[in-house]
N, C-alpha and C positions, 0 to 999 in steps of 0.2 A: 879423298872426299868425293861425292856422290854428286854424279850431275843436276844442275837444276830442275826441279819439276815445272812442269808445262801447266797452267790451270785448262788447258782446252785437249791434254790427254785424256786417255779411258782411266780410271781410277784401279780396276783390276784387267790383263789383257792376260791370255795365252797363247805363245806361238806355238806352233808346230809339236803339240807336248805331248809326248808317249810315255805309257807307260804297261809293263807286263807283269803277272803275278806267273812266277814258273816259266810253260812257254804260250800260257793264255793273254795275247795283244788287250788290253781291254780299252787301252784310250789311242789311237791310231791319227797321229798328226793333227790334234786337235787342235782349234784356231778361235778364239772370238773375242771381243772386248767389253765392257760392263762400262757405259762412261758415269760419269758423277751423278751422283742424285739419282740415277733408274737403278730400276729394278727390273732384274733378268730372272727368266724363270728356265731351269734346266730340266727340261722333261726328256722321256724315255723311259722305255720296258724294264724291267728288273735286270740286275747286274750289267747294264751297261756302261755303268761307271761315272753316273752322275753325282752320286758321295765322292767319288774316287779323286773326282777332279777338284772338291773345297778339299780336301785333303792336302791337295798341295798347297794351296793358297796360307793354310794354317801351317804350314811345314810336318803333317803326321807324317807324310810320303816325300818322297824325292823322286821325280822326273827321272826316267831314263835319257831322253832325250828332250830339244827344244827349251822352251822356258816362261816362267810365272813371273808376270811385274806386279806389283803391287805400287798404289799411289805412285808411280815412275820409275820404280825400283825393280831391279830386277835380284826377286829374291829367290833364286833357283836351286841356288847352292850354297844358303846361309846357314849357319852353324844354328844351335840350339839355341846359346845366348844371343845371337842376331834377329830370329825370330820370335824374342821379348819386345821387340820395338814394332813389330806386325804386329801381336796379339794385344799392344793396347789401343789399338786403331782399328781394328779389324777382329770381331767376336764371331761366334758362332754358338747358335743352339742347335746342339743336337737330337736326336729324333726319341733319343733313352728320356732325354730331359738333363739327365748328367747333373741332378741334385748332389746334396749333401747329403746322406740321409740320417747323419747325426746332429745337423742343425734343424733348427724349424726354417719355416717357410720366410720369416723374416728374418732372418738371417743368413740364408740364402742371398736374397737380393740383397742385402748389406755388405759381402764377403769383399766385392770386388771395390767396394770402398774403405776399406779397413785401413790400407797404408796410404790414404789421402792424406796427406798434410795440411790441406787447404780446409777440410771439411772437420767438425767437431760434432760430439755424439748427437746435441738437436740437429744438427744438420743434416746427418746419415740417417737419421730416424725418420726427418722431413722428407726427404728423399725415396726412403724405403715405402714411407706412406702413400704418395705422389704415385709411385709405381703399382705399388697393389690397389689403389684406386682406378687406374688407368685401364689395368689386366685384369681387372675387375675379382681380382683374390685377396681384398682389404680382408674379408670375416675370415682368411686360411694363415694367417700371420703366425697366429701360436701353433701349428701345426706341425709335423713330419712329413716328410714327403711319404714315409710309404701310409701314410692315412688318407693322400689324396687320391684323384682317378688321374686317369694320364693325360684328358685334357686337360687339368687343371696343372699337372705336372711341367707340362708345356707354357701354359701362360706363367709361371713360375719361373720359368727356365727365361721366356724372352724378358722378364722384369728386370730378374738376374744383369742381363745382358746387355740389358739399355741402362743401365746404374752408373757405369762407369762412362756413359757415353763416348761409344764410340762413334767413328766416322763411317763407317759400316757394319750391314751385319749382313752374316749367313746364318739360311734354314735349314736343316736336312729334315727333307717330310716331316714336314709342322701340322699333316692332318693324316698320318696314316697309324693303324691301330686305334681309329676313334670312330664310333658312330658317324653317320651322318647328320646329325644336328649338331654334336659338339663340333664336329669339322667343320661345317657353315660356319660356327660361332668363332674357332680359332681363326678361320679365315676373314673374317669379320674384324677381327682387333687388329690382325696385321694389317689389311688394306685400313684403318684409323690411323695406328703409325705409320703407315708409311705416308698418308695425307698430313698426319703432323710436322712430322720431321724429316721426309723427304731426305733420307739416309742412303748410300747406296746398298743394293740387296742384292742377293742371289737367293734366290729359292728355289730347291733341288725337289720336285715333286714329278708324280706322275697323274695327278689328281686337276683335270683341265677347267672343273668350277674355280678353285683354287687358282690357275694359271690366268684364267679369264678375268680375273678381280683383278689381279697384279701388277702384270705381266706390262712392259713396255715395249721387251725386247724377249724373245723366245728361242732357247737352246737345244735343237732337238737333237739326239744323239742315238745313232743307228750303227749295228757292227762298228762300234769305237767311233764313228767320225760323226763327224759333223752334217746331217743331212738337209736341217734346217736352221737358219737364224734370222732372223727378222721381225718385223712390229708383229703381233698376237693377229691382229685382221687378215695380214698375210697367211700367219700359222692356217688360220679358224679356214679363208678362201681356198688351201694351198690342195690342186687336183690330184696330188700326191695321191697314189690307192694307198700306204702303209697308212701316212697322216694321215687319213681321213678315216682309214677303220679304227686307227688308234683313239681318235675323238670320239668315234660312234660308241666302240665297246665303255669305256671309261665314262660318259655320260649316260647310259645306261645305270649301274652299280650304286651312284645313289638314289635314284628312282627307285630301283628294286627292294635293295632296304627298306629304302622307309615305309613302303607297301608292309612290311614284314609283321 
């Protein structure tokens, strides 16, 4: 039986967590914790293993070393069947959108209510509708996913997500592969939910408009570590030369665009 949880622990922590693909380090003693109700935003350059690290949280990966708790748990080295009781507590939209593409769009966000026991079909329906009102994809209900664009795919994907309400969610770039208007607008729905329901989050981007909306708490990850963590003010202040070219180049890009 499983120690008591703490209500005034972090809701997701990781200690010291490595991991290597072949003999490339990509997460090198990684350390931070996520406490309840914020939202952390995990930025850094491409490939340094900011997906790599919700991976473990969902169990896609396993740690070579150290370890991933979840709400008090330390779920490191839980089986497949062990990490069915994380994945009802704890979702994730991914960056594909990870539709159906044999269902429509309303049944999509219906899917993860299907073996509710509690819920009957006006229910799931009421529910379904609530959501596509909220992500603002009520007119895409009869639809397919490959009829949509990808931001729409996206606000699809987090409706999905929030259906079964969980007690957290994770992002994997919620705004990459999208204009800069549709990206403003997805970042837009997410900072409403997250003032709605005050969920805890992790959001894996590298996109600092997006972080700047968010952000309570900021993950920055350099050669695998951890170089920064702290409130966004500190991030946005930090004399760091990398930080600070990193903010510059990345607020640039959608300026540029939208000139286009």
């Amino acid at each position: 039986m499983g120690r008591r949880k703490e209500l005034n622990e972090p809701f997701f922590e990781f200690r010291s967590l490595c991991k290597s693909f072949d003999d490339h380090l990509v997460l090198d003693r990684v350390s931070f914790a996520v406490e309840r109700g914020e939202t952390c935003v995990i930025m850094g350059r491409s490939g340094v293993g900011k997906s790599v690290a919700l991976k473990h949280i969902m169990g896609f990966l396993q740690a070579d070393s150290g370890q991933v708790l979840v709400d008090g748990q330390d779920v490191t080295r839980y089986s497949e069947d062990e990490f069915a009781s994380v994945r009802s507590k704890v979702t994730m939209v991914f960056q594909s959108g990870a539709l159906f593409d044999s269902l429509t769009v309303g049944e999509n966000i219906a899917f993860p209510l299907a073996t509710h026991q509690l819920l009957d079909d006006d229910a799931i329906e009421a529910r379904v509708q609530e959501l596509a009102e909220m992500l603002e994809v009520a007119d895409q209900l009869d639809k397919l996913p490959s009829e949509l664009s990808t931001g729409t795919k996206r606000a699809v994907a987090i409706a999905r997500a929030l259906a079964q309400d969980p007690q957290a969610i994770l992002y994997d770039e919620p705004t990459t592969m999208v204009d800069p208007i549709m990206a403003g607008h997805t970042s837009d729905l997410i900072l409403r939910l997250k003032e709605k329901f005050h969920k805890t989050s992790i959001v894996v981007t590298h996109d600092t408009h997006l972080a700047k909306k968010l952000a309570d708490r900021v993950v920055f990850l350099q050669d695998g570590r951890v170089s920064f963590f702290g409130p966004w003010e500190q991030f946005e202040d930090s004399p760091d030369a990398f930080l600070r070219n990193f903010r510059k180049q990345d607020e640039l890009i959608p300026a540029l665009d939208v000139t286009l």
